[in-house]
mmJSON file of the N, C-alpha and C atoms, coordinates in Angstrom:
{"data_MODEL":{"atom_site":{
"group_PDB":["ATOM","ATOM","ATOM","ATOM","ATOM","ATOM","ATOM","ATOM","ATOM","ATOM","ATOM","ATOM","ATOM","ATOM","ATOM","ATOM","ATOM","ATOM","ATOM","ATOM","ATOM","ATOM","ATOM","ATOM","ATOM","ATOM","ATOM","ATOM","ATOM","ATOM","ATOM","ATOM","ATOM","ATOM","ATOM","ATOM","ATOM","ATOM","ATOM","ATOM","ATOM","ATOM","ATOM","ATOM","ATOM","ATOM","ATOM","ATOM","ATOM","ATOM","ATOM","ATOM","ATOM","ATOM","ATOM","ATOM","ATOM","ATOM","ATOM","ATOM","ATOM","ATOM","ATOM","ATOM","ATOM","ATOM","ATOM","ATOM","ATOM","ATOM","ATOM","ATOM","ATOM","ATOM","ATOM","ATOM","ATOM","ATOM","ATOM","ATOM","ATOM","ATOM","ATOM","ATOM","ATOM","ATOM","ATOM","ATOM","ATOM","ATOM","ATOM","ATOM","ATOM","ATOM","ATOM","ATOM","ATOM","ATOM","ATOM","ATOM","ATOM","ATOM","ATOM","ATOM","ATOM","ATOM","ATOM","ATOM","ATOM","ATOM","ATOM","ATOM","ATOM","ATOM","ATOM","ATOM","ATOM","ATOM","ATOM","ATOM","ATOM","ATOM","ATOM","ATOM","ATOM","ATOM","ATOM","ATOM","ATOM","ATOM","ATOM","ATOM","ATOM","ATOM","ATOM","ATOM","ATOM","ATOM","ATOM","ATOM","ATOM","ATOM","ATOM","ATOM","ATOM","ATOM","ATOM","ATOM","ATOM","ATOM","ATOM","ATOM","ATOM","ATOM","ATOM","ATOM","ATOM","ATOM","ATOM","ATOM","ATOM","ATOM","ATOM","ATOM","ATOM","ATOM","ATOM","ATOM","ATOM","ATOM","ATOM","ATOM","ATOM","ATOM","ATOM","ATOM","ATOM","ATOM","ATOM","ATOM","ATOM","ATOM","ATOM","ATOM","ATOM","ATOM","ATOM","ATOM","ATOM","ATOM","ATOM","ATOM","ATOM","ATOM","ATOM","ATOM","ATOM","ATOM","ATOM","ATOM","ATOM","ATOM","ATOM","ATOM","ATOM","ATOM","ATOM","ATOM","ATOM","ATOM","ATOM","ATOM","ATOM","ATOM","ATOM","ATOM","ATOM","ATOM","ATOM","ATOM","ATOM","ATOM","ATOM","ATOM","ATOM","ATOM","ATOM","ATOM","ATOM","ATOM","ATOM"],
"id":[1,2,3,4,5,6,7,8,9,10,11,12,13,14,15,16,17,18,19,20,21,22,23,24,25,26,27,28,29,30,31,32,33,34,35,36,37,38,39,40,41,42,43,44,45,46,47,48,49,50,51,52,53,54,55,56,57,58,59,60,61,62,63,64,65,66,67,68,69,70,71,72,73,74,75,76,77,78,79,80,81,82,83,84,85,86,87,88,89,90,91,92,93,94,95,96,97,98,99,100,101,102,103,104,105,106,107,108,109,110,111,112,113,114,115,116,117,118,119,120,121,122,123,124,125,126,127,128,129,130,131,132,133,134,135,136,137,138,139,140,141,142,143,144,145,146,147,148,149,150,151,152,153,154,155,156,157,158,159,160,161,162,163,164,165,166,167,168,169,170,171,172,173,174,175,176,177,178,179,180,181,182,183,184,185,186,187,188,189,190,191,192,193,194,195,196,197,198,199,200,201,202,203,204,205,206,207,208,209,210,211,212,213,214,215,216,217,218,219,220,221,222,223,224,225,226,227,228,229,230,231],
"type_symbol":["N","C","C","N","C","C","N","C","C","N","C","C","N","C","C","N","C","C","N","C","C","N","C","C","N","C","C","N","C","C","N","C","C","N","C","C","N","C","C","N","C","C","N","C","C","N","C","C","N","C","C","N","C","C","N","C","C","N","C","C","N","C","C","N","C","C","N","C","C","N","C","C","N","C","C","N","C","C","N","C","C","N","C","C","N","C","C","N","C","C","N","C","C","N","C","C","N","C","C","N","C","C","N","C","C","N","C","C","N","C","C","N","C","C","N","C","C","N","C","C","N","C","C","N","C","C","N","C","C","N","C","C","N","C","C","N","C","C","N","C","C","N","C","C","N","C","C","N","C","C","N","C","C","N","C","C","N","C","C","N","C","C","N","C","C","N","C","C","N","C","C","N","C","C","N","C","C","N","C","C","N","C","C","N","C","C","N","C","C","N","C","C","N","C","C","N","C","C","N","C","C","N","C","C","N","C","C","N","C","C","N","C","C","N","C","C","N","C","C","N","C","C","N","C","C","N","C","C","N","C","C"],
"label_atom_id":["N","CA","C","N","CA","C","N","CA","C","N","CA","C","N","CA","C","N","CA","C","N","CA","C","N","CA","C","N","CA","C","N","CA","C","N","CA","C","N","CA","C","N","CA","C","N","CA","C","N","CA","C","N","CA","C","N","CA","C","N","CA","C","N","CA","C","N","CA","C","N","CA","C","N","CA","C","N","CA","C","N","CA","C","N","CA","C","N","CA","C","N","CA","C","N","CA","C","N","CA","C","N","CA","C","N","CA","C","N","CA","C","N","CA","C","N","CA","C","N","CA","C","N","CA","C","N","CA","C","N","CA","C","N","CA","C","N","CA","C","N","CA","C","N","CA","C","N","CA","C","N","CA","C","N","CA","C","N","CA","C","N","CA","C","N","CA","C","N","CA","C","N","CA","C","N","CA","C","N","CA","C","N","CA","C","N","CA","C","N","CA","C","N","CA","C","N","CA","C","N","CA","C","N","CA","C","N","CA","C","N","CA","C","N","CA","C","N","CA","C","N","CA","C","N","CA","C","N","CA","C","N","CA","C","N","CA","C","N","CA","C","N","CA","C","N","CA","C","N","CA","C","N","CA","C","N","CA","C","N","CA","C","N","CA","C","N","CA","C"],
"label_alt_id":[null,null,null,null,null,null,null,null,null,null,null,null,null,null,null,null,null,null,null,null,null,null,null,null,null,null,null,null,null,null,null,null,null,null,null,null,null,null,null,null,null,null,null,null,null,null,null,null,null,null,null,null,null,null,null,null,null,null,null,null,null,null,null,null,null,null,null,null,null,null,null,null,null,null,null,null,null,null,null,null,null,null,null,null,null,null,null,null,null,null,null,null,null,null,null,null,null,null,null,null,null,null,null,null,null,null,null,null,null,null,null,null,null,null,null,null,null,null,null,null,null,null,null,null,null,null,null,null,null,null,null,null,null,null,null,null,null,null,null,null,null,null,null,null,null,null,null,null,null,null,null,null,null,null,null,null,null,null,null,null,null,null,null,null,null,null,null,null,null,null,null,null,null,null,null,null,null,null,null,null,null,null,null,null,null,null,null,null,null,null,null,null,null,null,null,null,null,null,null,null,null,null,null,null,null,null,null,null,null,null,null,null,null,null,null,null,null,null,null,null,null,null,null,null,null,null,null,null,null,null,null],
"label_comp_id":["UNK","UNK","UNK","UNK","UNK","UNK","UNK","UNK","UNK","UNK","UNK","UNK","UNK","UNK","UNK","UNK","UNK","UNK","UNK","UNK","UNK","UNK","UNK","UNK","UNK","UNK","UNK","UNK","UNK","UNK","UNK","UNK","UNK","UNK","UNK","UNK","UNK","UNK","UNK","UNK","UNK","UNK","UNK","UNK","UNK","UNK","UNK","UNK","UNK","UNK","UNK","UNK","UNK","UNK","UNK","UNK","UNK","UNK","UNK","UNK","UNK","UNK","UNK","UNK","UNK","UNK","UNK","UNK","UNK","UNK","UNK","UNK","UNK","UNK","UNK","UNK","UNK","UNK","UNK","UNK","UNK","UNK","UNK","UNK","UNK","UNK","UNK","UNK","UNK","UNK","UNK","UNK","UNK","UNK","UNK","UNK","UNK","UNK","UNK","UNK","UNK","UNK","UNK","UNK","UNK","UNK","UNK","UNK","UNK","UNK","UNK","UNK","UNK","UNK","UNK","UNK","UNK","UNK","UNK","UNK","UNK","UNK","UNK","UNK","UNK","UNK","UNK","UNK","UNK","UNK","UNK","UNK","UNK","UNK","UNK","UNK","UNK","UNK","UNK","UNK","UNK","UNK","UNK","UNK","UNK","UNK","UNK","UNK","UNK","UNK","UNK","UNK","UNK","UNK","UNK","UNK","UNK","UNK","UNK","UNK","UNK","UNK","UNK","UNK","UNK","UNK","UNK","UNK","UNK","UNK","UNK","UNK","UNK","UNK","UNK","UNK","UNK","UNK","UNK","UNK","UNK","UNK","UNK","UNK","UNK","UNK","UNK","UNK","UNK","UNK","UNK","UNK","UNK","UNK","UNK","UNK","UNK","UNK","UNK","UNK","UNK","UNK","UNK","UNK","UNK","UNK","UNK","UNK","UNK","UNK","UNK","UNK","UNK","UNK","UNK","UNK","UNK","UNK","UNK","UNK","UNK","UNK","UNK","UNK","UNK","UNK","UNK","UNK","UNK","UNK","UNK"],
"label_asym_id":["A","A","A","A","A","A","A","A","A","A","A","A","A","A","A","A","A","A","A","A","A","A","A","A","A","A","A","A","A","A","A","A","A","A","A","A","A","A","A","A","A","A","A","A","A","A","A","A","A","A","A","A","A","A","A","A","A","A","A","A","A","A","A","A","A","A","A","A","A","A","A","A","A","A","A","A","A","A","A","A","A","A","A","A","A","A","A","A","A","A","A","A","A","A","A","A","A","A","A","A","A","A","A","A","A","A","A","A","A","A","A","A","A","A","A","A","A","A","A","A","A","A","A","A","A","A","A","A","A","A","A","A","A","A","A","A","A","A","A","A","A","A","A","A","A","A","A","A","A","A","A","A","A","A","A","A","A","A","A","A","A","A","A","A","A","A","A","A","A","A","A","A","A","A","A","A","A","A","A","A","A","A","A","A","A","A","A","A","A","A","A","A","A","A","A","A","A","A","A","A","A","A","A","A","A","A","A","A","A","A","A","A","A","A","A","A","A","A","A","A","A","A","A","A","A","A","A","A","A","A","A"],
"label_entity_id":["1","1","1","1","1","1","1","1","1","1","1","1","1","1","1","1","1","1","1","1","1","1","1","1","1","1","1","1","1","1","1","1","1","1","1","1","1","1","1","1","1","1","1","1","1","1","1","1","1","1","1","1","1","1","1","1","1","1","1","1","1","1","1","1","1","1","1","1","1","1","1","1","1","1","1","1","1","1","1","1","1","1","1","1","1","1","1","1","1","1","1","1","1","1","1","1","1","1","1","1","1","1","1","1","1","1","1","1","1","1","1","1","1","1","1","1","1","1","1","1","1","1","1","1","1","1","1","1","1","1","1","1","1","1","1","1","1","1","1","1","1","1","1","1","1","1","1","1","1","1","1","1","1","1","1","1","1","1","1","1","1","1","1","1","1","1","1","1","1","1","1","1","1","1","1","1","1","1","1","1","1","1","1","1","1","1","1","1","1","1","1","1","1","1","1","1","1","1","1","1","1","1","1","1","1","1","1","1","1","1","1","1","1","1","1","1","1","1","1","1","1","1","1","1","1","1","1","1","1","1","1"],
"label_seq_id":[1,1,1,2,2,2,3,3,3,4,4,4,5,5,5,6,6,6,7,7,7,8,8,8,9,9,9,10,10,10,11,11,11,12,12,12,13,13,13,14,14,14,15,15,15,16,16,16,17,17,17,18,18,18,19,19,19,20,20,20,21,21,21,22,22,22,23,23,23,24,24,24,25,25,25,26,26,26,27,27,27,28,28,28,29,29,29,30,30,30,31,31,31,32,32,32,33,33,33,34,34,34,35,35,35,36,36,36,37,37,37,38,38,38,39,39,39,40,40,40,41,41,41,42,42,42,43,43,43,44,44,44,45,45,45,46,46,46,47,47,47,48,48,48,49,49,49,50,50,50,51,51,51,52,52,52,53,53,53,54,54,54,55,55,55,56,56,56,57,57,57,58,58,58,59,59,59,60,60,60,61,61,61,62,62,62,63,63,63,64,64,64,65,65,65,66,66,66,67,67,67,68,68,68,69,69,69,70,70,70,71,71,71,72,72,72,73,73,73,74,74,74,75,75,75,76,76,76,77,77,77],
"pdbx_PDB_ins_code":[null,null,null,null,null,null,null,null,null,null,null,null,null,null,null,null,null,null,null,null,null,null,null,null,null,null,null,null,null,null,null,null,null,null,null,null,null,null,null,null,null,null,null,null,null,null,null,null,null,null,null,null,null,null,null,null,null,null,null,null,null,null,null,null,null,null,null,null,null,null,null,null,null,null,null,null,null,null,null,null,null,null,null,null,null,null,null,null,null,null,null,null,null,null,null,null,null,null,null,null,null,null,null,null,null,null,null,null,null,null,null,null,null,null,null,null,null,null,null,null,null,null,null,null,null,null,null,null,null,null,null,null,null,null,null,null,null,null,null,null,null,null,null,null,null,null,null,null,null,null,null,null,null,null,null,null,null,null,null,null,null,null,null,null,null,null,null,null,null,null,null,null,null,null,null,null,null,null,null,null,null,null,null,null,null,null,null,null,null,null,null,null,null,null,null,null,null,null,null,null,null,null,null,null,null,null,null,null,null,null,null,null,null,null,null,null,null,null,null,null,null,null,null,null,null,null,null,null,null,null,null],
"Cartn_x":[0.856,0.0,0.909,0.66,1.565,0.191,0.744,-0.075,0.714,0.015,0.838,1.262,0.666,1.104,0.357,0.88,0.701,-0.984,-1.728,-2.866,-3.999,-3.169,-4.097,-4.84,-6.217,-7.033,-7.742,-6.888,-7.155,-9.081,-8.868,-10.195,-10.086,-10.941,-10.725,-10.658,-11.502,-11.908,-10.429,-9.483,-8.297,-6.914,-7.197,-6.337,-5.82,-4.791,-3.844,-4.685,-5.223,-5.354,-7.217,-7.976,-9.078,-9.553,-10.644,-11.299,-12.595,-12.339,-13.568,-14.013,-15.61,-17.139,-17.005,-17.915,-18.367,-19.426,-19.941,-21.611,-21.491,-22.455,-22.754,-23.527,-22.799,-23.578,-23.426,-24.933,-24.621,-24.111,-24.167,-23.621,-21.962,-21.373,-20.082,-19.474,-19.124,-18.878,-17.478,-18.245,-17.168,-17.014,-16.036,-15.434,-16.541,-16.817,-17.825,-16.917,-17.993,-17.071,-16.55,-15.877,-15.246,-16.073,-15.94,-16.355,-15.504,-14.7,-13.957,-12.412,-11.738,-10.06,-9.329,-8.436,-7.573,-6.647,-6.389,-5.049,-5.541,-6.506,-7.189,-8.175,-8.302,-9.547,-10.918,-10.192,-11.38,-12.396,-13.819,-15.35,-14.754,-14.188,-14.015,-13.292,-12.405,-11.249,-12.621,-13.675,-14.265,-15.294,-15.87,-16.51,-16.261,-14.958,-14.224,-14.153,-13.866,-13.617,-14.511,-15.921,-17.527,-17.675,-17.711,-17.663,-16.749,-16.143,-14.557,-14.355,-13.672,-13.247,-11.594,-10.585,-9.472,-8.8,-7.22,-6.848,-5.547,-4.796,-3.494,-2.362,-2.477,-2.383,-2.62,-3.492,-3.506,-2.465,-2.814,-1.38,-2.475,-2.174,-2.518,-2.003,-3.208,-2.634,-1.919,-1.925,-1.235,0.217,0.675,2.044,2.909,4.202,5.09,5.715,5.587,6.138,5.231,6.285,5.861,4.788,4.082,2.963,4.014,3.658,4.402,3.799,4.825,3.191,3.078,3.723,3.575,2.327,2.41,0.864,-0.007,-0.378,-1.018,-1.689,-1.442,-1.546,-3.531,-3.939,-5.461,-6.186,-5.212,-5.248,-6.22,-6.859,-7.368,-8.843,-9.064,-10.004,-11.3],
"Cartn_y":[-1.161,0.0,1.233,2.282,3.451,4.353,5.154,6.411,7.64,9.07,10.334,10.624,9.555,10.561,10.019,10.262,9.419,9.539,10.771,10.985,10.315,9.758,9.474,8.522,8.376,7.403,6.96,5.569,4.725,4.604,4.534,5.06,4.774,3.599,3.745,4.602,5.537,6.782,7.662,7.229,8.189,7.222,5.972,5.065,5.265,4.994,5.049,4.025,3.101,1.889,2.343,2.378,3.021,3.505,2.767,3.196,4.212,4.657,5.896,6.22,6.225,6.154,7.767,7.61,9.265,9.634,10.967,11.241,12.458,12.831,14.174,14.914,16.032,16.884,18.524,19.71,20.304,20.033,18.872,18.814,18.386,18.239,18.141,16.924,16.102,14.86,15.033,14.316,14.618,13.3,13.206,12.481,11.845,10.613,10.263,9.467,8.552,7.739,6.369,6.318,4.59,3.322,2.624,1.969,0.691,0.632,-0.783,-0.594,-1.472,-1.474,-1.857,-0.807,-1.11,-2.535,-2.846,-3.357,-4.833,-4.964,-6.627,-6.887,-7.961,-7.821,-9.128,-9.485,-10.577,-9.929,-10.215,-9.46,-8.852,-9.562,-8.86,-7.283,-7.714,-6.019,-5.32,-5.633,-4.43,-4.346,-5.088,-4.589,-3.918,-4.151,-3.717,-1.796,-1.796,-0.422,0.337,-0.5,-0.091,0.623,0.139,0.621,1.18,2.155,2.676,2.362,1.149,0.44,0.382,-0.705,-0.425,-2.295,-2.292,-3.225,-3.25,-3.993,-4.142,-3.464,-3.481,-2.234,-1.009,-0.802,0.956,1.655,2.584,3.82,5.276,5.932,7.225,7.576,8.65,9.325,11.073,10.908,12.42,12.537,10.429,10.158,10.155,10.852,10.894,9.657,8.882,7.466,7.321,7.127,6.702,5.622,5.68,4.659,3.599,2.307,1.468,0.785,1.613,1.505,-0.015,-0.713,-2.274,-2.64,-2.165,-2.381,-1.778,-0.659,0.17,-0.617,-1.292,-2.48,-2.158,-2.177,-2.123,-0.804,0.542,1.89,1.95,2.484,2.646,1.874,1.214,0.266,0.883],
"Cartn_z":[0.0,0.0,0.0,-0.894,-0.638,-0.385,0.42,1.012,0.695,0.694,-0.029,1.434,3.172,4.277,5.171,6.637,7.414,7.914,7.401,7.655,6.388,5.191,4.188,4.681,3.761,4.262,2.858,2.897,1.246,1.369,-0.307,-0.161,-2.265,-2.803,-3.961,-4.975,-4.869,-5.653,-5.724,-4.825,-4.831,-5.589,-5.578,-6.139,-7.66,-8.036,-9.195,-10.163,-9.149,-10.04,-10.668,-9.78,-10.357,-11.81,-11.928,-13.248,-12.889,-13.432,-13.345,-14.217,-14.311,-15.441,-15.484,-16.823,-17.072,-17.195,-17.15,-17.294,-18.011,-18.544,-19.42,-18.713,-18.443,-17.532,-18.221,-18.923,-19.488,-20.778,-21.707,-22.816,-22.478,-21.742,-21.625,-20.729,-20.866,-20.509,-19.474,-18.144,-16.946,-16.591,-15.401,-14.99,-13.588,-13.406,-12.249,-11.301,-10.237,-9.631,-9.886,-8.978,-9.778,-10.048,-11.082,-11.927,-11.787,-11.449,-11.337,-11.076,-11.418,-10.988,-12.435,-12.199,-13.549,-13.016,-12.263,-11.946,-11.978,-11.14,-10.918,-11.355,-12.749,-13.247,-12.522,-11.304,-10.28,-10.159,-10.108,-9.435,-7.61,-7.09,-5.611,-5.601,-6.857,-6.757,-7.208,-8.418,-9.007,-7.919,-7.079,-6.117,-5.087,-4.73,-3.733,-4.442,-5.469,-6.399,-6.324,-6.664,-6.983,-5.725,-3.918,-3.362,-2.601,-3.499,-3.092,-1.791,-1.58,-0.617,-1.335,-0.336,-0.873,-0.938,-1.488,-1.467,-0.852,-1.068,-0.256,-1.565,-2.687,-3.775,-4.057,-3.056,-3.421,-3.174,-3.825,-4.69,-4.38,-3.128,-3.659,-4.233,-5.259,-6.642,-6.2,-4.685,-4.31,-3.707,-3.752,-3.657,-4.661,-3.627,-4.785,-5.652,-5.227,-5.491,-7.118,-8.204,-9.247,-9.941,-10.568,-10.985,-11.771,-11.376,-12.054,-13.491,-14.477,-15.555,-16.239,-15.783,-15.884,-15.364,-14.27,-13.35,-14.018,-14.645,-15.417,-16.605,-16.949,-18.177,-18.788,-17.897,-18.362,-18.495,-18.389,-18.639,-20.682,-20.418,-21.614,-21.529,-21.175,-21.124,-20.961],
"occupancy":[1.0,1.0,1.0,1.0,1.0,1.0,1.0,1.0,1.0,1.0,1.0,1.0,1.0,1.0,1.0,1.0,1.0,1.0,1.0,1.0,1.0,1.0,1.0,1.0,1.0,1.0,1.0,1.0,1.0,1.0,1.0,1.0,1.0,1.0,1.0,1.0,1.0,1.0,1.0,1.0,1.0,1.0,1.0,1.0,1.0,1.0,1.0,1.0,1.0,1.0,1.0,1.0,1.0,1.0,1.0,1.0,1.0,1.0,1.0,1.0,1.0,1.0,1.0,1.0,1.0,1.0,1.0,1.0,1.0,1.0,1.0,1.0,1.0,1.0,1.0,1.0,1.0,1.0,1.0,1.0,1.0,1.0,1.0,1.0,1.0,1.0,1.0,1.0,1.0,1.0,1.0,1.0,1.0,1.0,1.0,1.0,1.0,1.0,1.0,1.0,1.0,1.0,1.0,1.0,1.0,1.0,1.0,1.0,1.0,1.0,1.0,1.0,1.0,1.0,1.0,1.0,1.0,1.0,1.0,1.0,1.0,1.0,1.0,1.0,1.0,1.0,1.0,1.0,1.0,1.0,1.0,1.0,1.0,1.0,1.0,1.0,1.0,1.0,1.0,1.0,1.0,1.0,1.0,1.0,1.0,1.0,1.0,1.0,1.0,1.0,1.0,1.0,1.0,1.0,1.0,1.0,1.0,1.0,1.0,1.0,1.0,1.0,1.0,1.0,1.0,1.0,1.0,1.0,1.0,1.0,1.0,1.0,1.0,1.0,1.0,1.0,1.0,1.0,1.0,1.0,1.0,1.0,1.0,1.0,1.0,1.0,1.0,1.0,1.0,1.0,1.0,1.0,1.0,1.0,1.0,1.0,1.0,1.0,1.0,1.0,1.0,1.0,1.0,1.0,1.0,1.0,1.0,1.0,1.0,1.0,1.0,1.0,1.0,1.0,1.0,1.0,1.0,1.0,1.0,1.0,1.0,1.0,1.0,1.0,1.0,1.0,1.0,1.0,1.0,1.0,1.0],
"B_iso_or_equiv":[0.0,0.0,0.0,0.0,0.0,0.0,0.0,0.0,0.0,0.0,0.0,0.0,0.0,0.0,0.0,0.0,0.0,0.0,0.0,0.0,0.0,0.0,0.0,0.0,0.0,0.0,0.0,0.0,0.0,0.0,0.0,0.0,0.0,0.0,0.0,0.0,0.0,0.0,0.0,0.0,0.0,0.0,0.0,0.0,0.0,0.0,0.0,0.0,0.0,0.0,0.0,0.0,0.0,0.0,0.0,0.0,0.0,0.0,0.0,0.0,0.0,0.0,0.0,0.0,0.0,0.0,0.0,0.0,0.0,0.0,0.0,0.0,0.0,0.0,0.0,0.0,0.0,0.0,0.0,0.0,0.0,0.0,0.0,0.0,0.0,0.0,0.0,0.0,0.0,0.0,0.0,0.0,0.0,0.0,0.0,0.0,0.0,0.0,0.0,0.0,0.0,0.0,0.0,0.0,0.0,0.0,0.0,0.0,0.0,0.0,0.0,0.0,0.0,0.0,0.0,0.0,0.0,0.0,0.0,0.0,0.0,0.0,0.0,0.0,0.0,0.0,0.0,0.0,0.0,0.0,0.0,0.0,0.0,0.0,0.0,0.0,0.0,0.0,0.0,0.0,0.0,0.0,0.0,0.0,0.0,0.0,0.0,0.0,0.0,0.0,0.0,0.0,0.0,0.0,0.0,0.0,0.0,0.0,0.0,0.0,0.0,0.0,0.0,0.0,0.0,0.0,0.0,0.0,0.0,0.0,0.0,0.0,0.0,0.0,0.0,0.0,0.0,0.0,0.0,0.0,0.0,0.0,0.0,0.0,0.0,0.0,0.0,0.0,0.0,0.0,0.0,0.0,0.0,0.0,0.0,0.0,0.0,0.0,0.0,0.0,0.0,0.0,0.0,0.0,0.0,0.0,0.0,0.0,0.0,0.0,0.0,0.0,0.0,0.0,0.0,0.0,0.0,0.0,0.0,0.0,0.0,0.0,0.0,0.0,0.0,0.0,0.0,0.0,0.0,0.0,0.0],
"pdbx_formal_charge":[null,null,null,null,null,null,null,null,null,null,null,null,null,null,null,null,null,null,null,null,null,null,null,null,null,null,null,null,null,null,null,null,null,null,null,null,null,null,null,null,null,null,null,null,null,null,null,null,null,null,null,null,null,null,null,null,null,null,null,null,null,null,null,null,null,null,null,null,null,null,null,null,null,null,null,null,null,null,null,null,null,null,null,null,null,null,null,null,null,null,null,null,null,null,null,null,null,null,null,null,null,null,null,null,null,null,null,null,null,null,null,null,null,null,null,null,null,null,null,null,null,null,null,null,null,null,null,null,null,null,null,null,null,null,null,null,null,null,null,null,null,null,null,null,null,null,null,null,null,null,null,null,null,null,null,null,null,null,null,null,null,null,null,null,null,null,null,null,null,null,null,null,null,null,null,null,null,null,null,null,null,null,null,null,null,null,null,null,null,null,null,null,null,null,null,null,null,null,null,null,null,null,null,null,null,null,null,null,null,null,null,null,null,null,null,null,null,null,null,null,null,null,null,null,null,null,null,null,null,null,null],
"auth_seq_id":[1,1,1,2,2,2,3,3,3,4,4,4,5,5,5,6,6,6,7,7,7,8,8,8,9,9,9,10,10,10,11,11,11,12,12,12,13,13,13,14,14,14,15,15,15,16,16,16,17,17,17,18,18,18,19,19,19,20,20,20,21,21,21,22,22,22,23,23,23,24,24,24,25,25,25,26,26,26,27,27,27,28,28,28,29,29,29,30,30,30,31,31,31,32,32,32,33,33,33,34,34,34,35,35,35,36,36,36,37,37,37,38,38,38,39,39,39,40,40,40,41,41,41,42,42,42,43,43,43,44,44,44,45,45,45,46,46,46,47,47,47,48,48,48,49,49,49,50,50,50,51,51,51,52,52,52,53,53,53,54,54,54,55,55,55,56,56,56,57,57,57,58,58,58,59,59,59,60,60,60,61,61,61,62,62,62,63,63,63,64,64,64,65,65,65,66,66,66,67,67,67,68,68,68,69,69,69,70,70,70,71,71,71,72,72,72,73,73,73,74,74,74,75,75,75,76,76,76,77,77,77],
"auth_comp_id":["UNK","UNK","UNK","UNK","UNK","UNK","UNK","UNK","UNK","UNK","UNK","UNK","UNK","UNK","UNK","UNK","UNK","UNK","UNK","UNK","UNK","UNK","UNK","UNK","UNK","UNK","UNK","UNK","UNK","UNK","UNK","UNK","UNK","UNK","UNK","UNK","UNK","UNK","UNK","UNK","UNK","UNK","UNK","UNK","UNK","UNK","UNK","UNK","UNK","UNK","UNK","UNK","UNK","UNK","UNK","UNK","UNK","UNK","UNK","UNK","UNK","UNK","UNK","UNK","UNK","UNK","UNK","UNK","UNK","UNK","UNK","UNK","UNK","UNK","UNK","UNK","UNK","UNK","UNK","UNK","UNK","UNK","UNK","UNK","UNK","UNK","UNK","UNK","UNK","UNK","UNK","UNK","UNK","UNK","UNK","UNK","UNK","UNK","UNK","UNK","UNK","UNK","UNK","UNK","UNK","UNK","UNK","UNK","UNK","UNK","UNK","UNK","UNK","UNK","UNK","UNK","UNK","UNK","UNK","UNK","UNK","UNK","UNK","UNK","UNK","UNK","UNK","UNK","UNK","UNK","UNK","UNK","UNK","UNK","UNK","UNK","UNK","UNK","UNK","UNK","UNK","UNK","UNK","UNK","UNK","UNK","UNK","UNK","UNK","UNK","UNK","UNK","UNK","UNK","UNK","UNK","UNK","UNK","UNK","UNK","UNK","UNK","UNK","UNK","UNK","UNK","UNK","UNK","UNK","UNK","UNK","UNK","UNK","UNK","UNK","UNK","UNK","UNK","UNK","UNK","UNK","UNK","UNK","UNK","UNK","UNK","UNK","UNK","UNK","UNK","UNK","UNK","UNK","UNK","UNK","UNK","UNK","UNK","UNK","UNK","UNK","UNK","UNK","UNK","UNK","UNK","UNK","UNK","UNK","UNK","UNK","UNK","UNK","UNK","UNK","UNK","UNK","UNK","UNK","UNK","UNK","UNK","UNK","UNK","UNK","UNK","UNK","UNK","UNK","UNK","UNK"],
"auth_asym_id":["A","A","A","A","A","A","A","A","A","A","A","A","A","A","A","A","A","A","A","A","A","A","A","A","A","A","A","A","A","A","A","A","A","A","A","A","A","A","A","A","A","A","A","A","A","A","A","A","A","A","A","A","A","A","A","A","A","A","A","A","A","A","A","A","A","A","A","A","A","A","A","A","A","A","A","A","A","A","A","A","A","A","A","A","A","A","A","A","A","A","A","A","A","A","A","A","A","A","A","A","A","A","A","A","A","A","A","A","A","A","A","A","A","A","A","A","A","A","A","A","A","A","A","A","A","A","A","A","A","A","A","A","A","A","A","A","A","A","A","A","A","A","A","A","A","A","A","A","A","A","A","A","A","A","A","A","A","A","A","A","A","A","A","A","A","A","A","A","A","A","A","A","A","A","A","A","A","A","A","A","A","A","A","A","A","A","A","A","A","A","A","A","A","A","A","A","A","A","A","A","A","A","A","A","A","A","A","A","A","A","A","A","A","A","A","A","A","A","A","A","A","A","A","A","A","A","A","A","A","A","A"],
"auth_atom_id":["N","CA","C","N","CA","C","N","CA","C","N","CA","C","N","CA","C","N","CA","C","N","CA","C","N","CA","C","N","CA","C","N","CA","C","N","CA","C","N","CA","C","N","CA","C","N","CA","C","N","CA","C","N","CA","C","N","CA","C","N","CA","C","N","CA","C","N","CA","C","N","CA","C","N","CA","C","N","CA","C","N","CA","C","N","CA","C","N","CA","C","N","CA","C","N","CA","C","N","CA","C","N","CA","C","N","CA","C","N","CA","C","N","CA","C","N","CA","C","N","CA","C","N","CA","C","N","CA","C","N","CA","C","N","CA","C","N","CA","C","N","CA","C","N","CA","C","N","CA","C","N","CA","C","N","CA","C","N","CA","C","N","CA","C","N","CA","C","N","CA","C","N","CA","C","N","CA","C","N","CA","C","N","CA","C","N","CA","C","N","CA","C","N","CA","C","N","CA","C","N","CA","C","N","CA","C","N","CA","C","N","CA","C","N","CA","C","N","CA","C","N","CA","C","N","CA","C","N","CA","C","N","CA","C","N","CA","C","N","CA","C","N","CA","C","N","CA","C","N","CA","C","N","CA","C","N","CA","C","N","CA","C","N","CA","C","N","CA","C"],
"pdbx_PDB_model_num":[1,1,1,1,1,1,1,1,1,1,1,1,1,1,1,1,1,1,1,1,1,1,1,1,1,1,1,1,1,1,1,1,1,1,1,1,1,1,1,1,1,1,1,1,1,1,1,1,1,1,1,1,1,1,1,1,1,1,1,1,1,1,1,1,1,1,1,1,1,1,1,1,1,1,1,1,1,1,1,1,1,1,1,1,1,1,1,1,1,1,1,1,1,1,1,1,1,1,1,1,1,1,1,1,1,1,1,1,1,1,1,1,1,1,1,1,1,1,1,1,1,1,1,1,1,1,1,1,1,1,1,1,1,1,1,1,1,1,1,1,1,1,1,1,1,1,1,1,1,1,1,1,1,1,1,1,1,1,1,1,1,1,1,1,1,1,1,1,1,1,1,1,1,1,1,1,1,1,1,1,1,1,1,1,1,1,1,1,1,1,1,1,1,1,1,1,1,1,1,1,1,1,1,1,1,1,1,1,1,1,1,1,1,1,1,1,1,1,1,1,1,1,1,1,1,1,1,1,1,1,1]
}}}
């Protein structure tokens, strides 16, 4: 698990690995909440995601510690 700090509090919606849905709001298509896990494609990670809950992988995205883009693999999806 990397955290950005000793006060973070994992939480999927903030994860590296996170997939996140979109909605049209105003004609203009935004960013919603998470939708599943890039990293693990099992039903438990995407449920675990669905209800931004966390895993023993999470990556806050406000740490400095680099995304390992090997892990990244299902980016695009």
């Amino acid at each position: 698990m990397i955290l950005c700090g000793k006060d973070c509090t994992p939480c999927c919606d903030f994860c590296t690995h996170v997939k996140h849905g979109t909605v049209v709001v105003d004609g203009k298509r935004v960013t919603s909440g998470p939708v599943g896990c890039k990293l693990h494609k099992d039903k438990e990670h995407q449920d675990v995601a669905v209800t931004c809950g966390y895993c023993d992988d999470f990556h806050c995205f406000q740490s400095l510690v680099p995304v390992d883009r090997e892990m990244q693999e299902g980016d695009g999806e």
